[in-house]
Structures are given as C-alpha cells and as structure tokens.
N, C-alpha and C positions, 0 to 999 in steps of 0.2 A: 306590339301593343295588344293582338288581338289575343295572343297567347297568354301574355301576363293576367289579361279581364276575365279568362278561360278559367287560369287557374283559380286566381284568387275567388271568383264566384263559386266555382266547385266546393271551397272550403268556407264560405259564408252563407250558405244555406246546408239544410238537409238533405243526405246524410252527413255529407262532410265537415257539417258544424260541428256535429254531435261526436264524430272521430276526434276533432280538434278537442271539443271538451271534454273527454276520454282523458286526452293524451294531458290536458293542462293539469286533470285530477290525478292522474300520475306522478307527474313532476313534484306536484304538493303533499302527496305520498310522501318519495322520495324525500324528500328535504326532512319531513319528519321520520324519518328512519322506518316507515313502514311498507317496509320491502312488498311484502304479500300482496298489499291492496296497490300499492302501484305496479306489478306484476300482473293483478288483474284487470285493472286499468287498459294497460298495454295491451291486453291476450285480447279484450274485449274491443279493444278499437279496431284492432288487425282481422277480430272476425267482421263486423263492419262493413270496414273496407273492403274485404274480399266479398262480400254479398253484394257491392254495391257500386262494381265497376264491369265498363262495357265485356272486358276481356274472357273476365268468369261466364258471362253471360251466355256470352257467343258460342263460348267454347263449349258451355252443354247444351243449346241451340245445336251446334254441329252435331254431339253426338245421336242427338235424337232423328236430323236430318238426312245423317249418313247414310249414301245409297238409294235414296229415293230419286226419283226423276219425274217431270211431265213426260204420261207419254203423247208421242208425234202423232199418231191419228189414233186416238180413242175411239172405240167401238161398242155401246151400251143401248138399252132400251130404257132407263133412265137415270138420273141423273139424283143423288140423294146427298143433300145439303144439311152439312150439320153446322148447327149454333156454336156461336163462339162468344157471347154474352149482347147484350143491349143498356142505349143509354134511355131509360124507360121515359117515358110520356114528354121528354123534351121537345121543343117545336123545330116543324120541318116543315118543308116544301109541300109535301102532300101528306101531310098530317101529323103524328103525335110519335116520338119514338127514332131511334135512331140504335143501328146497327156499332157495336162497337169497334175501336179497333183492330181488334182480331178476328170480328167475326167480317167485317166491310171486306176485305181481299177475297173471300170465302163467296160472300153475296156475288161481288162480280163476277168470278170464276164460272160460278155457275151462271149468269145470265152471259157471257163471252160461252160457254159452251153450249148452253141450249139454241143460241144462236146459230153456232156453226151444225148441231147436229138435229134440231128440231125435234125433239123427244124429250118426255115430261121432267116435270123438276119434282123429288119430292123435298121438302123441308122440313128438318124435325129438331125441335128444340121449346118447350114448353117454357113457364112463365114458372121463376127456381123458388121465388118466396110469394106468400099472401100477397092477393091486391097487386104481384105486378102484370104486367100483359105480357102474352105469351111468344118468345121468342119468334115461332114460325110465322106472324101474323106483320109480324115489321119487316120481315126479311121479307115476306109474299109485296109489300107495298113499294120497297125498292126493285124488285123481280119486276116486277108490272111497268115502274119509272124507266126501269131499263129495256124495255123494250121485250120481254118474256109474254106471251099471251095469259090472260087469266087464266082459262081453260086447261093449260098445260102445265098448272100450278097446284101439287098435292100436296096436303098439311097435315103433320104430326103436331100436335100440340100439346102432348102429356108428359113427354118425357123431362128429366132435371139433369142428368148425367148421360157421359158414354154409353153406358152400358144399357140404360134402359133406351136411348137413343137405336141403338139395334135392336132389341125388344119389341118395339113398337113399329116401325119401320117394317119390321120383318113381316107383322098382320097387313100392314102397305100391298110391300112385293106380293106377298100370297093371295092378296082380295085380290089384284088386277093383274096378277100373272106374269110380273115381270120377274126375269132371270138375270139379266146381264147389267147390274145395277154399277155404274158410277159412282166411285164416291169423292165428295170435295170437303177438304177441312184443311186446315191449316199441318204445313209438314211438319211441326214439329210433333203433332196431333197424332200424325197420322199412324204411326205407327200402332199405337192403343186402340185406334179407331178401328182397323183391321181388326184387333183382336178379338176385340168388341163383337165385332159382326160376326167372325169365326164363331165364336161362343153360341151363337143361333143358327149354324149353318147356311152362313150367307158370304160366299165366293164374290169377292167385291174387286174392280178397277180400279187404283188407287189414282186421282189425280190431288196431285199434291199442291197447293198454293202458300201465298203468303210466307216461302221461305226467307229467312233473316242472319243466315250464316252462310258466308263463302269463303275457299283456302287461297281466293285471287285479291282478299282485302287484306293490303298492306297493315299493319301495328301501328298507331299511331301513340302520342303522347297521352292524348286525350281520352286514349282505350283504357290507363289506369288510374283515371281523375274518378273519384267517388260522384255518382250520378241516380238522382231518383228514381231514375226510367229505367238504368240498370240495373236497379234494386228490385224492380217490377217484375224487368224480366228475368232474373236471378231464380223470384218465387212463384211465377210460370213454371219455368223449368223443371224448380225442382215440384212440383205437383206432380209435374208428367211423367219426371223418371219414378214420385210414388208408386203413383197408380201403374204403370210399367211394373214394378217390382211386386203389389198386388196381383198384378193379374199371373205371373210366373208362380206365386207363391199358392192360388187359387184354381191353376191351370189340372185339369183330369188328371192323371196317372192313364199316360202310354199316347195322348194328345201333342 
C-alpha cells in the first residue's frame, strides 16, 4: 500500500503532474494525426523526467564527489567556512535568520572542528541581493549557539560567489598571518572551491561535508519516481559542473 501512495503522489503533484500532462497532450496530438507535436510532447516529458528523479541527481552528486575524503586528523591554523545560502530574517531561537540546507551541514562541520582543534573560524559569505543580511553574520550566531567562542569568530561579509569568496578571505589569511587554512563547504562544492582559492594562491585543506552520494546505496524503485527535491538537486548540480567547466575554460595557459 505504502508503495502504490508512493507512486501515485509522485504522479499527482509536481513535477510528475506536469510529465503526465505532457504525456495526455500527446496522445491528443496523436489522435489527431499530428505526429510532430505529440513527438514533442513526448521528447519534453522524458526531458522532465530525467531532471527530475533521484537517480540523475546522485549520479552527478557522485561525479562531483568522487575522490574526496574527510581527512582523519586535520591539521590547520584555521578553519574557513564558506556559505551555502540562508533562509533570511526568519525567526529562530536566537534571533532572525537561518542557515540553509546546504549551508547547516557546513555551519556544523566547522563548529565539530573548531571544537576538536581550537583554532579560529573564518566565515565568508555576504548578503547576495539588496536589503538581505549577510550570510556570515547568521552562520557567526549559530557558531556561538554551538558552542564556538565569540572571539575565535572571523567574518567576511562582502563576498556573493565562489570566487570572490577567495578573494576576500585571502585579505583575511594575509592581515593575520594565517598559512595553513581549512577549508569547509559542502563536497559536491568542493571541488570549485579549491579552485577558487588556487586562483589567489591559497594552498587550502580540503575538509569535505555534507556528502549525498554513495556506491553502498542500493537502487531503489522510488530512485526513478519524478521528485521536487530531485529536481532541486538536478539544478544544484548542474550549476557546479557550470562553473567547473568556467573555471577550465578561464584557467592561465601552463596553470
């Protein structure tokens, strides 16, 4: 029963509605001899689909992920935490704002490591449109919640992207002398995020969080049920193999 409720909700909301009505705009094609548009009907449901189930998802999650690891005793003087969006001026526990889903794995990491190694946090992640509040400033307030000292709490707050995320950062490391910087973002991230940093001459420790692909998770039914969140993460994805393929395409000659 629980499978049958599975399916059929998959296919009564979006996206799965909208493939269905695809697929009924087809058939009505069809009946009326107009091959072409029920042809595109069809081509457009199947793209869809494919945007829009766990399988795809994963499977470039992986590629981005491939080969990264935590490493077992990190060794850094400190610790540089990048954004990963906010749910702006919403109310909380201690006050206005909340860390989003991809960047909250990210916020822990980094207070479970300043823990274990006592050594500063830097945060960098600005406020991306007018009038919102700036990402490092909600992250500093869960940092503090979790037990991170004020004082051990550094803030970037101008950056909008990757790139200028290293940028700025890198005036950080330079004012206070730090060399052996930690970096925490999310793996599928991580890779760009490196790049990033190289782009400024900053040799960073990659710790990786928030992974969401593994080769130990079985296939299941429900990996190719059309899904919102798979659609989400679909254009996650494919942003980061963009920007991946920007930064190759942007990269020096003999870099």
């Amino acid at each position: 029963m629980f499978i049958l409720k599975k399916c059929l909700t998959s296919f009564l909301v979006p996206p799965g509605a909208f493939i269905l009505i695809l697929l009924a705009f087809a058939c009505w094609a069809r009946r009326r001899k107009q091959n072409g548009q029920a042809a595109a009907h069809v081509l457009v449901a199947l793209l869809l689909w494919a945007v829009s189930i766990p399988t795809v998802g994963r499977t470039m999650t992986a590629g981005l992920e491939r080969g990264l690891g935590i490493p077992e005793h990190p060794r850094g003087d400190v610790i540089v935490l990048l954004g990963g969006g906010t749910h702006d001026k919403v109310p909380d526990m201690s006050g206005r704002g909340t860390p989003s889903d991809n960047s909250m794995p990210r916020v822990v990491t980094a207070a479970r490591l300043q823990k274990r190694l006592g050594i500063p946090v830097i945060i960098s992640g600005g406020g991306v449109f007018e009038g919102r509040t700036a990402e490092a400033f909600i992250s500093r307030r869960f940092l503090i919640d979790l037990g991170v000292p004020p004082d051990k709490i550094l803030i970037e707050e101008k950056s909008i992207d990757t790139e200028e995320n290293a940028r700025f950062t890198r005036q950080i490391l330079d004012r206070q002398g730090f060399r052996k910087p930690l970096l925490v973002t999310s793996a599928y991230h991580m890779r760009r995020s490196i790049e990033a940093f190289h782009r400024f001459g900053i040799e960073v420790t990659p710790v990786p969080t928030h992974f969401m692909s593994s080769i130990d998770t079985p296939r299941a039914l429900f990996d190719w049920l059309p899904d919102a969140g798979a659609m989400e993460l679909v254009a996650i994805m494919m942003k980061e193999h963009i920007g991946m393929f920007y930064y190759r395409l942007t990269r020096p000659v003999g870099a």
